[in-house]
C-alpha positions as CSV (number, residue, x, y, z in Angstrom):
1,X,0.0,0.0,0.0
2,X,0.9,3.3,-0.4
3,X,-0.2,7.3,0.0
4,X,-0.4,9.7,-3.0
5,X,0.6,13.3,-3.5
6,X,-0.4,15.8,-6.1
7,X,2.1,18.3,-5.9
8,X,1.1,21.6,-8.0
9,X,-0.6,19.0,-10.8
10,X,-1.5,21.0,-14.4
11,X,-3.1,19.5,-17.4
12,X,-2.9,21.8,-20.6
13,X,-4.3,20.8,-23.8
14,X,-3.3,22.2,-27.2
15,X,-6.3,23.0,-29.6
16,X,-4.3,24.3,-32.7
17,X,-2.7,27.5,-31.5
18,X,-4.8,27.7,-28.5
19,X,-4.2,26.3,-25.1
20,X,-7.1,24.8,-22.7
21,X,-6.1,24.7,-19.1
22,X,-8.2,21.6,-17.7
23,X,-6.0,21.3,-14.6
24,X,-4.4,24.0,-13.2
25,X,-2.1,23.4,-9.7
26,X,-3.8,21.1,-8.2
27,X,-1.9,19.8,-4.9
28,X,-3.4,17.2,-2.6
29,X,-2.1,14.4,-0.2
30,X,-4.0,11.4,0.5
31,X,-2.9,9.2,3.0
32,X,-2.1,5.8,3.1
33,X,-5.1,3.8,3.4
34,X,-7.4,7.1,3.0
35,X,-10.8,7.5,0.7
36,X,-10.5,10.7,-1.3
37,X,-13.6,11.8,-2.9
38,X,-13.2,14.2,-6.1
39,X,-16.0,15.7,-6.6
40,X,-17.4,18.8,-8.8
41,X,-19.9,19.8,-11.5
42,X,-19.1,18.3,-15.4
43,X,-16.1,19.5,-16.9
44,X,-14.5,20.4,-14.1
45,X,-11.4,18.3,-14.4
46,X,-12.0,15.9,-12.3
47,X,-11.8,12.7,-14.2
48,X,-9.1,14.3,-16.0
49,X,-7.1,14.4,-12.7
50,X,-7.7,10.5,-12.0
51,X,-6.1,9.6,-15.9
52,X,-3.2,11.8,-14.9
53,X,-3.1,9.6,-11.6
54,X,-3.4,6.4,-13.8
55,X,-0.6,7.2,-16.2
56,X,-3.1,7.7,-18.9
57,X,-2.9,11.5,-19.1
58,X,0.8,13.2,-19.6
59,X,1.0,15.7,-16.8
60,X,1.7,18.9,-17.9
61,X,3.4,20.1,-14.7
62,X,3.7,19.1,-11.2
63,X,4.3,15.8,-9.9
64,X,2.4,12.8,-9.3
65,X,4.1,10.8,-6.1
66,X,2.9,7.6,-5.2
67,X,4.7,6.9,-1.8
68,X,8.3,7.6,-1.9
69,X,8.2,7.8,-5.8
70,X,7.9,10.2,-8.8
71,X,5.5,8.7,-11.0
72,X,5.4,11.3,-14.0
73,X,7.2,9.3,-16.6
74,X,6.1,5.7,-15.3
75,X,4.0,3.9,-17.7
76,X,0.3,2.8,-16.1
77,X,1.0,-0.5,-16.5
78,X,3.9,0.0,-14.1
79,X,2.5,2.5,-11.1
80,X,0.4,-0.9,-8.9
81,X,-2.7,1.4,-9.7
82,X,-6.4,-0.2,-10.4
83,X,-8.9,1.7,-12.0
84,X,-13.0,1.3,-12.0
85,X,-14.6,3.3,-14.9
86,X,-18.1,4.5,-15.3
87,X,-18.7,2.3,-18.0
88,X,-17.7,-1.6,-16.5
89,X,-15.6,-2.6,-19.4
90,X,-16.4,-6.1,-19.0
91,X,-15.1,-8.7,-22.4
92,X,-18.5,-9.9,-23.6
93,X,-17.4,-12.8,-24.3
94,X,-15.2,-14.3,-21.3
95,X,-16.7,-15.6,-17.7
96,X,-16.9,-13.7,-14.8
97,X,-13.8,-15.5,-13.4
98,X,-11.9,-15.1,-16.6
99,X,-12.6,-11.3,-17.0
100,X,-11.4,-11.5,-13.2
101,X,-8.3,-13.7,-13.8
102,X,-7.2,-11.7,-17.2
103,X,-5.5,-9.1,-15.4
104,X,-3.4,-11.9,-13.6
105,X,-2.4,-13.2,-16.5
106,X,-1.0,-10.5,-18.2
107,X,1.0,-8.5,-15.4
108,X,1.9,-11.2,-13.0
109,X,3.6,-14.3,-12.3
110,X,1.2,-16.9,-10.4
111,X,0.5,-19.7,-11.6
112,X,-3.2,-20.8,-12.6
113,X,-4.0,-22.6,-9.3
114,X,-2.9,-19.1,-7.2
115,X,-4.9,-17.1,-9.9
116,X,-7.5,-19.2,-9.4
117,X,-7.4,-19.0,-5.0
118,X,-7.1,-15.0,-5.4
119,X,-10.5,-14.9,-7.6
120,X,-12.1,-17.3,-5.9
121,X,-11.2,-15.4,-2.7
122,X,-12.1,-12.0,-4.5
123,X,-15.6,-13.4,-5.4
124,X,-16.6,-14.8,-2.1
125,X,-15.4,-10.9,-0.5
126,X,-17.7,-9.5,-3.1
127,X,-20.4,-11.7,-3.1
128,X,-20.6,-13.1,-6.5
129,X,-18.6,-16.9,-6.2
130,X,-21.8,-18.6,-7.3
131,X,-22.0,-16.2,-10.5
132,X,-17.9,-16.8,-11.6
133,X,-19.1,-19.1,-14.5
134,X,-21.2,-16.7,-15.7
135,X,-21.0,-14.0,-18.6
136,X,-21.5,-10.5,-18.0
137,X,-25.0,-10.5,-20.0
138,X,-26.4,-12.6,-17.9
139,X,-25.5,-10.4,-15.3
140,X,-27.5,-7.4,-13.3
141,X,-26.4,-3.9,-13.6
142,X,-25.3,-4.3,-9.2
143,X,-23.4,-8.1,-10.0
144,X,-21.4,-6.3,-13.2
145,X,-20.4,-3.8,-11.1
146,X,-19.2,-6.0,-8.8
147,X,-17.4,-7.8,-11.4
148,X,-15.9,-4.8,-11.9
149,X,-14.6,-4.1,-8.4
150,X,-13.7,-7.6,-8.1
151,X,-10.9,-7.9,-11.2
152,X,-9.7,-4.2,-9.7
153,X,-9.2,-5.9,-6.3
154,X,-7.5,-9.1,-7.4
155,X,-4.7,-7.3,-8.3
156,X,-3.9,-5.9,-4.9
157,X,-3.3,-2.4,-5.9
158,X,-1.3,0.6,-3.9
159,X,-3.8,2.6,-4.9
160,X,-7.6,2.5,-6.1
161,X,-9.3,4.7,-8.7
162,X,-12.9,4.5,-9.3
163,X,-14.2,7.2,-12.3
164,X,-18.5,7.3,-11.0
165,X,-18.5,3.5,-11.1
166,X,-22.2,3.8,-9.6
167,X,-23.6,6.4,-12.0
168,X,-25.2,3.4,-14.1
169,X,-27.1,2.0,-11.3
170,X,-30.6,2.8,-10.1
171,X,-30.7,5.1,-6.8
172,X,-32.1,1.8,-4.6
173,X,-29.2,0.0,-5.9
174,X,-26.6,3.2,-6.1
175,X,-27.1,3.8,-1.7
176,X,-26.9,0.1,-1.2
177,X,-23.2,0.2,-3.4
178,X,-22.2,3.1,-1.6
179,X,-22.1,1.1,2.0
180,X,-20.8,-1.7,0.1
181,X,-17.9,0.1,-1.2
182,X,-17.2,2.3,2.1
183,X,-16.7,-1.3,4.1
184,X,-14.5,-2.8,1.4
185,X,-12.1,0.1,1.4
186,X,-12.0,0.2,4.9
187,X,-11.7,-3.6,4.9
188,X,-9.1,-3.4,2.4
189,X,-7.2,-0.2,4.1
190,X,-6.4,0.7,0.1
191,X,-5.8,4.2,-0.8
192,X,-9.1,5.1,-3.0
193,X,-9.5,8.2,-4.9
194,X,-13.3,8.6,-6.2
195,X,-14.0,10.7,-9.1
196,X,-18.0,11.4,-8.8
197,X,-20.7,14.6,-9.5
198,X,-22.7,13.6,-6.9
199,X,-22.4,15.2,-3.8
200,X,-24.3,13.0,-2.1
201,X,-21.5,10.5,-2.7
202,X,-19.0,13.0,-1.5
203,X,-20.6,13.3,1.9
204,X,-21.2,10.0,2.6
205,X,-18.1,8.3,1.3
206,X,-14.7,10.2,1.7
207,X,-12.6,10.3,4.7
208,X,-12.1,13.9,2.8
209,X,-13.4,15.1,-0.2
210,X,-11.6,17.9,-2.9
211,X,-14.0,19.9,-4.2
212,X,-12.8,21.2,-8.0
213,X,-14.6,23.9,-10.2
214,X,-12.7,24.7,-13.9
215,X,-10.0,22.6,-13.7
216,X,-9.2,24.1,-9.9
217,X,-9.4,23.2,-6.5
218,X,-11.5,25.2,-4.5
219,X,-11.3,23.6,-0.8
220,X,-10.1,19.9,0.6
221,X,-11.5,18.8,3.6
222,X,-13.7,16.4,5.9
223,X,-17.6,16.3,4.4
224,X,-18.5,18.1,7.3
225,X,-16.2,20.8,7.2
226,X,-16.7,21.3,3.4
227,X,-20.9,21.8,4.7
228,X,-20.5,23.6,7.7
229,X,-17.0,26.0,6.5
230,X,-16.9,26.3,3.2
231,X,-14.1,28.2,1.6
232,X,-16.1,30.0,-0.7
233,X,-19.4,30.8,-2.1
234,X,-18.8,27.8,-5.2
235,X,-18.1,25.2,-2.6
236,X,-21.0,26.6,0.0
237,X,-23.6,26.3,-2.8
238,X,-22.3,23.4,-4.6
239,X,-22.2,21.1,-1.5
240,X,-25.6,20.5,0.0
241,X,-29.3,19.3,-1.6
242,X,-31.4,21.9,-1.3
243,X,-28.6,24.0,-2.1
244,X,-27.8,26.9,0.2
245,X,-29.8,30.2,-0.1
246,X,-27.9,33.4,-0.9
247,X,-28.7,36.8,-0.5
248,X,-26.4,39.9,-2.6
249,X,-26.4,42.5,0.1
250,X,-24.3,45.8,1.3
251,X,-23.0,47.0,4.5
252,X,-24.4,49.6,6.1
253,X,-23.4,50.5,9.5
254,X,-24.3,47.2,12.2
255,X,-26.6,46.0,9.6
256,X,-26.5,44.2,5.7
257,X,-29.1,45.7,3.4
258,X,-30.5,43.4,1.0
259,X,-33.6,44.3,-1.8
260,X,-35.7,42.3,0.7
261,X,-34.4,42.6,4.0
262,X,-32.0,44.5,6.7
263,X,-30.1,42.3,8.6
264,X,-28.5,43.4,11.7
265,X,-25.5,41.9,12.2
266,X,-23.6,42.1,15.9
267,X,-20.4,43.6,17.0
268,X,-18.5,40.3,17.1
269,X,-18.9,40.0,12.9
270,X,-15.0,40.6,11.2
271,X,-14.0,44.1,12.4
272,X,-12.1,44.9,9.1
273,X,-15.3,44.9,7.1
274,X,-15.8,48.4,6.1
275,X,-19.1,50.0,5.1
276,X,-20.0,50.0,1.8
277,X,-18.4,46.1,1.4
278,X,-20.9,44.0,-1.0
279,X,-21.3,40.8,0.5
280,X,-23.7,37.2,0.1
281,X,-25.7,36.1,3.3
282,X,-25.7,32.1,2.7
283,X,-28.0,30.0,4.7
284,X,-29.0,26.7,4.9
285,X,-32.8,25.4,4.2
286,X,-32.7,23.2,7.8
287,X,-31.5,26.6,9.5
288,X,-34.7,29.1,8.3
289,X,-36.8,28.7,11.1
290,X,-40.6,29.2,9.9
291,X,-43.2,30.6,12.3
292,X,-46.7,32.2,12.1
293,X,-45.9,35.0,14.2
294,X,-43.2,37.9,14.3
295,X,-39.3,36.4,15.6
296,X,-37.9,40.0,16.4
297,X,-35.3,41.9,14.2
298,X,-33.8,38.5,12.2
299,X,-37.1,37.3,11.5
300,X,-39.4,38.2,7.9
301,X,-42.3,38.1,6.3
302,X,-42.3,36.1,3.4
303,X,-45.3,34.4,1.6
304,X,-45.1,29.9,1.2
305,X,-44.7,29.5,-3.0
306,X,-45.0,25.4,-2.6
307,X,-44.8,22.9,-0.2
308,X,-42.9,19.3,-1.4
309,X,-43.8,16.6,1.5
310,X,-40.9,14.2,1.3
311,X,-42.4,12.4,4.0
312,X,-39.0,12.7,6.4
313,X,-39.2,16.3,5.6
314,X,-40.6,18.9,3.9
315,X,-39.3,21.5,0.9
316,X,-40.6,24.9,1.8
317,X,-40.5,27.3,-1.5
318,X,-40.7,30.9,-0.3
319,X,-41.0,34.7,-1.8
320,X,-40.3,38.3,-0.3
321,X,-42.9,40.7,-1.1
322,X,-42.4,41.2,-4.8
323,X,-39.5,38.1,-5.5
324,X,-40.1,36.3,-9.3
325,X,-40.0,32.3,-9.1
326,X,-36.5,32.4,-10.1
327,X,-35.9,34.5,-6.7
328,X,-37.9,32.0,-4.2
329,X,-35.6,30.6,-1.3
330,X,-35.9,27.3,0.4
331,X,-36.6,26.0,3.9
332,X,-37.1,22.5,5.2
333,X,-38.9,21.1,7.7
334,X,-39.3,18.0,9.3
335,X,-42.4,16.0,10.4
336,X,-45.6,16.7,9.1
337,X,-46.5,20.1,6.6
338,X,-47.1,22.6,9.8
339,X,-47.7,25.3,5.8
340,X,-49.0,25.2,2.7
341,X,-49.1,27.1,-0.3
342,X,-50.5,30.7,0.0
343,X,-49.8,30.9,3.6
344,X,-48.2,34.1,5.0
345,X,-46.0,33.2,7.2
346,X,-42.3,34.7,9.3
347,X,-38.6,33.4,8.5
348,X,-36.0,33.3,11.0
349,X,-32.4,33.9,10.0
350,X,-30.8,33.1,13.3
351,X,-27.0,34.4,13.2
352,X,-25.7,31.8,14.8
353,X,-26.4,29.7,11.1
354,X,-25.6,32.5,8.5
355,X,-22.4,33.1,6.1
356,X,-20.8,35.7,4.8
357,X,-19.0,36.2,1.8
358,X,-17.6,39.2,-0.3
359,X,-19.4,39.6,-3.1
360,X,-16.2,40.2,-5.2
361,X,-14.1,37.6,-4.8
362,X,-16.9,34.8,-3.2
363,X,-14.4,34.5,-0.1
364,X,-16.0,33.4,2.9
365,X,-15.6,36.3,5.9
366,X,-18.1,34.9,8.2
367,X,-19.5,30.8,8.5
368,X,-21.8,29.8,10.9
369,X,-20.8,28.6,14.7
370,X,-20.6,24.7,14.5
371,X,-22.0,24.8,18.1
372,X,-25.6,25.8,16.5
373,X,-28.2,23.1,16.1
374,X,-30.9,24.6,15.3
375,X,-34.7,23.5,16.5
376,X,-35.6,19.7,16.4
377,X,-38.1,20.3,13.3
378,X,-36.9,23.7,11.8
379,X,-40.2,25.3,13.2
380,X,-40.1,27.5,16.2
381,X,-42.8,26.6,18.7
């Protein structure tokens, strides 16, 4: 096994005269043994930093370091790396436990009996020893993919890359891989990096996650601290489903005006904000706190749009006094609807929850105090 290091990593592609910056200086450690998520919108270089890992991108600049090593000019067949693609790559026309054993064959020495033992052995880990004799047709979109991580595993790897390996399944099937594939890395202790758009994934998988947006890295950290302390406004609105609400406002004395609102902010925000500074309140759906009666100076009127009962919780759509559709916020609630659609009600901004960020640069000045929970159901009593 072995930890990897991306150390200032650039990819730069030539279209005629022009040149297309995929990459640019992306540096990040993983641990030995660690679960790296990559994880951004399409086109953000993502899977374009895992080929690069694999040897099957030419780095442009930087190095790629797997343990002790420089691995820039070693071929992919040579850098003990296994890769899992979107699309399972599976030969038609060979068994399961020859598509498993073909690996084997080419890049090792064992003998057929050992190759034999180490798929058998992979199989039974993955569930799918009474399906080696098999041919991927025959298979289920879940067993191919197991297929998949089986032949990957086999070859006992320093290093696992997966490129959205679940993106083909259903969403039943896609939660149930996601557990699956969290205990067999930490049952495997391999270094994994995981290349996906879903940010779902992110949070629920990675030890840490990277978050990327055109080709650069915009903040590395644990799930949770990507949620609650996000570097910047990308990361705050791109992590999180419903997204975080934002708010373009101005500073004005102890207070941020906003088309709809003046929020009045207390002495302990930043001192070095100056009046007149542009910034974005960001808040969270599960922090509005939705009431039928007046909540002091942080707390608004604001009219319910539509209510979406996802029986755990509940969507709230809501508008300021003149807002179009497009300019509707979002609360959630749990339990059962407390509003419906027409209702007037009052939203609660407590500051404890908010974010700031200058509306310049999307630089986060202010996040919310971890130490805030919030009401049990997101509706003050």
């Amino acid at each position: 096994m072995a930890g990897l290091e991306l150390d200032d990593v650039t990819k730069v592609y030539q279209d005629g005269e022009a040149s297309v910056v995929a990459v640019e200086d992306v540096s990040v450690e993983v641990p030995d043994g660690d679960f790296l998520v990559l994880v951004g919108p399409s086109g953000c270089g993502k899977s374009t930093t895992l080929r690069m890992i694999a040897g099957l991108e030419e780095v442009t600049d930087g190095d790629v370091k797997l343990g002790e090593r420089t691995v820039n000019d070693v071929s992919a067949q040579d850098r003990d790396i296994a890769m899992v693609f979107q699309s399972y790559a599976l030969y038609p026309h060979k068994s399961v436990r020859e598509n498993m054993s073909f690996g084997l064959e080419e890049s090792t020495d064992l003998s057929s009996a050992e190759i034999s033992e180490t798929v058998e052995e992979t199989a039974a880990l993955m569930g799918i020893d009474d399906l080696l004799d098999r041919k991927p047709g025959e298979l289920s979109g879940g067993q191919q993919q197991r297929v998949a991580l089986g032949r990957a595993i086999v070859r006992d790897p320093d290093v696992f890359l997966m490129d959205e390996p679940l993106s083909n399944l259903d969403a039943k099937l896609r939660a149930e891989m996601r557990t699956e594939l969290q205990h067999l890395q930490e049952q495997l202790g391999v270094t994994t990096v995981y290349v996906t758009h879903d940010q779902t994934e992110a949070m629920t998988m990675g030890d840490r996650i990277a978050v990327l947006d055109q080709g650069e890295l915009q903040q590395v950290g644990t799930p949770l601290e990507c949620y609650h302390e996000p570097n910047n406004l990308f990361v705050a609105g791109f992590i999180g489903e419903p997204s975080m609400n934002f708010f373009d406002g101005t500073l004005e004395g102890d207070a941020l005006v906003t088309d709809d609102f003046e929020y009045p902010l207390s002495a302990e925000r930043d001192a070095d904000l100056e009046d007149g500074t542009d910034l974005v309140l960001g808040i969270r759906p599960e922090d509005i706190r939705i009431s039928d009666r007046g909540t002091g100076d942080r707390g608004f009127e604001a009219d319910v749009s539509v209510v979406e009962p996802m029986g755990n919780e509940n969507i709230v759509h809501l508008r300021f006094d003149g807002a179009t559709a497009a300019e509707e916020f979002i609360a959630t609630t749990e339990g059962v609807p407390t509003v419906s659609g027409g209702d007037r009600v009052t939203v609660e901004f407590p500051e404890e929850a908010i974010h700031l960020f200058d509306a310049e640069s999307g630089v986060a000045v202010k996040n919310r105090r971890l130490a805030f929970t919030g009401t049990a159901d997101g509706v003050l009593p």
